[in-house]
C-alpha positions in Angstrom: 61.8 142.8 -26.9 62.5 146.5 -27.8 61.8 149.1 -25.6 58.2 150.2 -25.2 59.1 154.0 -23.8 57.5 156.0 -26.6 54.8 153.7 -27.3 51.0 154.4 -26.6 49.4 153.9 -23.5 47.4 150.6 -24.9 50.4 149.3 -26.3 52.5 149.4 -23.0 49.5 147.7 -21.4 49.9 145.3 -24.1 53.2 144.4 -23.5 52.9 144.5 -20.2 49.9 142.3 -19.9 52.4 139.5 -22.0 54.7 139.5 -19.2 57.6 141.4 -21.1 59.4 143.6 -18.0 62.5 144.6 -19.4 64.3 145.0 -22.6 65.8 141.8 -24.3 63.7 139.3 -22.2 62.5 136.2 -23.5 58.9 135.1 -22.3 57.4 131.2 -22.9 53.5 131.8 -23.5 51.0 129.2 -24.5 50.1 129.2 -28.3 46.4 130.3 -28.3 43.9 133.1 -29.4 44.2 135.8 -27.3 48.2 135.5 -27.2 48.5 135.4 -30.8 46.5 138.3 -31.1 48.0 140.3 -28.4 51.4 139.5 -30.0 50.2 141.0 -33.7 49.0 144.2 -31.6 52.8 144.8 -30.6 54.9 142.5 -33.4 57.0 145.8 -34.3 58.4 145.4 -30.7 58.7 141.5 -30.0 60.3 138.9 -32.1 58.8 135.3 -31.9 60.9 132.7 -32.0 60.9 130.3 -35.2 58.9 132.9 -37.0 60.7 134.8 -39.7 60.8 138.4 -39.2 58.8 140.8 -42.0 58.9 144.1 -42.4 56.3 146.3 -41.5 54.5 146.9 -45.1 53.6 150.8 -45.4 50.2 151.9 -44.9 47.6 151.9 -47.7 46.1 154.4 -47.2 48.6 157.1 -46.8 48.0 160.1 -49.2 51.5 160.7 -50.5 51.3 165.2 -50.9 54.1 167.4 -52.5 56.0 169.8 -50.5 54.0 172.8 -50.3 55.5 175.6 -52.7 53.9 178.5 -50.4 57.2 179.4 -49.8 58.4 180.0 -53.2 55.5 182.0 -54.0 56.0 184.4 -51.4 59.6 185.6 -53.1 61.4 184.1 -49.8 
């Protein structure tokens, strides 16, 4: 487990709520619903066992701007 310092107040609760106390531990939790879905919640901070890692795919729906020529225009 990474740490969890930075992250929102949910997802410390989250984390908190699977057991994790400090960084690096391993936890052994039942394989159901509601621990499956708390571990996709906070999957950019845990690593499951026998599960391949993946990348965390970029958002679809970011709106990709240019850099802002404001700047430029004003002669600085």
């Amino acid at each position: 487990m990474k740490s969890a310092i930075g992250a929102r107040p949910e997802i410390r609760a989250t984390v908190e709520s699977l057991g994790f106390r400090r960084m690096l531990q391993t936890r052994e939790l039942p394989d159901n619903a509601a621990v499956r879905g708390m571990l996709r919640r906070v999957a950019f901070l845990v690593a499951v066992e026998g599960e391949p890692w993946e990348r965390p795919k970029r958002s679809k729906y970011k709106i990709w701007r240019a850099r802002s020529t404001k700047k430029h225009q004003r002669g600085h």
